[in-house]
C-alpha positions as CSV (number, residue, x, y, z in Angstrom):
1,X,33.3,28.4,6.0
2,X,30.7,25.6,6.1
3,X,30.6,23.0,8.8
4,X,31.7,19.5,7.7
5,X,30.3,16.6,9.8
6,X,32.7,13.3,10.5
7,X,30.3,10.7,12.0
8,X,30.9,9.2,14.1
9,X,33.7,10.2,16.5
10,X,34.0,9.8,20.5
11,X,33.7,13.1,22.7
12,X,31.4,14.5,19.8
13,X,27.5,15.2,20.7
14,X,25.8,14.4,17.4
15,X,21.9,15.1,16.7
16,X,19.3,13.2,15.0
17,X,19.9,15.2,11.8
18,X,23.4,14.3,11.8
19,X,22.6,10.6,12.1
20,X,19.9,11.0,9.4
21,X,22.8,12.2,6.8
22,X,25.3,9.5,7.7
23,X,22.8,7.3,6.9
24,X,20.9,9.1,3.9
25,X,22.7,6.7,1.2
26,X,19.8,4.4,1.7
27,X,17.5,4.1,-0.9
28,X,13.6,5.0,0.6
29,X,11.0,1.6,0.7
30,X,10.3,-1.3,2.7
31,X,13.0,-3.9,4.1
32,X,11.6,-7.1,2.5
33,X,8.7,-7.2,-0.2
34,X,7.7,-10.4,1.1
35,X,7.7,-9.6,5.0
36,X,6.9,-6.2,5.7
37,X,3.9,-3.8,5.5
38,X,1.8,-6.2,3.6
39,X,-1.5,-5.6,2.8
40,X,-4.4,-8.5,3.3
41,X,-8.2,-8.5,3.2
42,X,-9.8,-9.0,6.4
43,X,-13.9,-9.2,5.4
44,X,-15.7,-6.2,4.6
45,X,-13.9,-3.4,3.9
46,X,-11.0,-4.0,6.4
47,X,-7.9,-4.3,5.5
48,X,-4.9,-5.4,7.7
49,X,-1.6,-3.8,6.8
50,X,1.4,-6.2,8.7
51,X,4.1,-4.9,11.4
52,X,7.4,-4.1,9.2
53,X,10.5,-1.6,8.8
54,X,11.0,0.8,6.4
55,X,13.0,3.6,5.4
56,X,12.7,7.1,3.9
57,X,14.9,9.6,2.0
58,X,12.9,12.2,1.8
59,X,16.0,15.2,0.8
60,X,19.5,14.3,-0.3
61,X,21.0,14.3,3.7
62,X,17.9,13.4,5.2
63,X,16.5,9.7,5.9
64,X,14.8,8.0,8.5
65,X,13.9,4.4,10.1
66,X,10.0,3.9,10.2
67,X,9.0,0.5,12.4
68,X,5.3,-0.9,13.3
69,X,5.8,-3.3,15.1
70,X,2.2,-5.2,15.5
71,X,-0.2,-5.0,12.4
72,X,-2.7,-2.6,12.0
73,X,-6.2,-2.7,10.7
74,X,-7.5,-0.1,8.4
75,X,-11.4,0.6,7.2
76,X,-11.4,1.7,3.7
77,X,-14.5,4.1,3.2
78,X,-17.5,2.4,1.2
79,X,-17.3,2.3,-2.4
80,X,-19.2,4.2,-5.1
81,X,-22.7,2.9,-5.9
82,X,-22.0,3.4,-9.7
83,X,-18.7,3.9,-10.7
84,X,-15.1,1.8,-10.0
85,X,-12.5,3.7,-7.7
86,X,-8.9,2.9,-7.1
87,X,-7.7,4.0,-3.3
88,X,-3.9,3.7,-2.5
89,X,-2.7,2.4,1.2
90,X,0.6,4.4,2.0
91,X,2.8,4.7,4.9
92,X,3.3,8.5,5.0
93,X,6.4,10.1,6.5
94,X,5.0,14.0,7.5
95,X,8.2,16.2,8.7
96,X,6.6,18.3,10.2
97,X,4.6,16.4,12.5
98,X,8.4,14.0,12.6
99,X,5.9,11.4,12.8
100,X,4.9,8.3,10.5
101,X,1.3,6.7,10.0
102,X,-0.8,4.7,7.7
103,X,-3.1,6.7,5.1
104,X,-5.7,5.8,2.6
105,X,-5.7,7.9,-0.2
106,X,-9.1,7.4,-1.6
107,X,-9.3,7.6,-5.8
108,X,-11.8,9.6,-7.8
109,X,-14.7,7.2,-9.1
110,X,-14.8,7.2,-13.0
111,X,-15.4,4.9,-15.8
112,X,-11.9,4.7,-16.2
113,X,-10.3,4.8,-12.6
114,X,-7.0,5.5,-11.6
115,X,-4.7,5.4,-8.4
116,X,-4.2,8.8,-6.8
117,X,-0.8,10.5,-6.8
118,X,1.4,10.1,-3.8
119,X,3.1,12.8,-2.5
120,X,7.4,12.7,-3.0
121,X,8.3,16.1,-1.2
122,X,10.9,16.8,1.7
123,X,8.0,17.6,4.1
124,X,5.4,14.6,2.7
125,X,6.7,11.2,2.3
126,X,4.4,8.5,1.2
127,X,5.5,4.5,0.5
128,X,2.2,3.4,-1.4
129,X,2.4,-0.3,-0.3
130,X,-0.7,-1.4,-2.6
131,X,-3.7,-0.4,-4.6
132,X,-6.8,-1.7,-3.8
133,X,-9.6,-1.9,-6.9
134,X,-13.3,-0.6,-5.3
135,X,-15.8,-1.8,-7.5
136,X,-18.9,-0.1,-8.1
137,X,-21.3,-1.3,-5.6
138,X,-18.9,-3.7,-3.8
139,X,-19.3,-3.7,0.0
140,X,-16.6,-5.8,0.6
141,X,-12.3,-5.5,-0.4
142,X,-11.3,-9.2,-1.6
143,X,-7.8,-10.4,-1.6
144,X,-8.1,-10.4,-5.7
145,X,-8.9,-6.1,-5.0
146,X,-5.1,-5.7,-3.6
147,X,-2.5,-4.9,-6.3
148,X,1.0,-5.2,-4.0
149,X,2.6,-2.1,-5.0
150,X,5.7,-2.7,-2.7
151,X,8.5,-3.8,-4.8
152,X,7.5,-1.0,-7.4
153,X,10.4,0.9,-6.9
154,X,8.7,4.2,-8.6
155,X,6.0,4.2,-5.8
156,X,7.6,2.3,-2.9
157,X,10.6,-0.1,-3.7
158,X,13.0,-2.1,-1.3
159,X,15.1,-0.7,0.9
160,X,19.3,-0.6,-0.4
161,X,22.6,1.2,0.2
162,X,22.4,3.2,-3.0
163,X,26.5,3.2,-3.2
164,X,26.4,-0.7,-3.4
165,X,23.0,-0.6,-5.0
């Protein structure tokens, strides 16, 4: 017979796992669209990515709380001398390593660039919180660069209850 969980009850030890499925209705992306993980130039090619919470729901009974709590700066590699690049700033949930962190995924220069995938599995996680247009030649990320990719719910999205969507 399988085990059924009731969450919560007193005298009951409950795990992390447990916790994650009670809570596993929630819809993965970021808190607030206008608050959290936001994604500025800061000259050159800096960006600055703001303190914020998330959450994840990477399998059906699985979800978990991601928070930064001071912003973080992060150097985008330089950009092609010849052809237009599209790199993707994420906040990556890796299971395996039960750890969160912030990621450039650096595009494929072309003629006709487009934004890298993200990876949606139950051991990768990634919220893709912008998209940042490289130029060729351009030694410097702009605040026109930075699409805002954070309420696009089919690469990052807000954060619901899906019962009460």
């Amino acid at each position: 017979m399988a085990d059924i969980i009731t969450y919560p009850e007193n005298g009951i030890t409950y795990d992390a796992d447990d916790a994650s499925g009670y809570l596993s209705t929630r819809l993965s992306g970021v808190y607030s669209a206008e608050e959290d993980f936001a994604v500025t130039a800061q000259g050159g090619l800096s960006v600055q990515v703001s303190a914020g919470q998330a959450w994840v729901r990477p399998a059906r009974f699985k979800g978990r709380s991601i928070i930064m709590e001071q912003p973080t700066t992060v150097v985008l590699t330089a950009a092609d001398p010849v052809r237009s690049r599209i790199d993707r700033i994420v906040l990556r949930y890796d299971a395996g390593a039960r750890a969160a962190s912030l990621q450039v995924l650096q595009g494929t220069a072309s003629s006709t660039p487009t934004a890298p995938a993200i990876s949606r599995t139950e051991l990768i996680y990634d919220l893709c919180l912008a998209e940042i247009k490289r130029p060729a030649g351009s030694t410097a990320v702009t605040a026109a660069d930075i699409y805002d990719t954070r309420a696009d719910e089919t690469v990052c999205g807000v954060m619901r209850d899906g019962v009460h969507g």
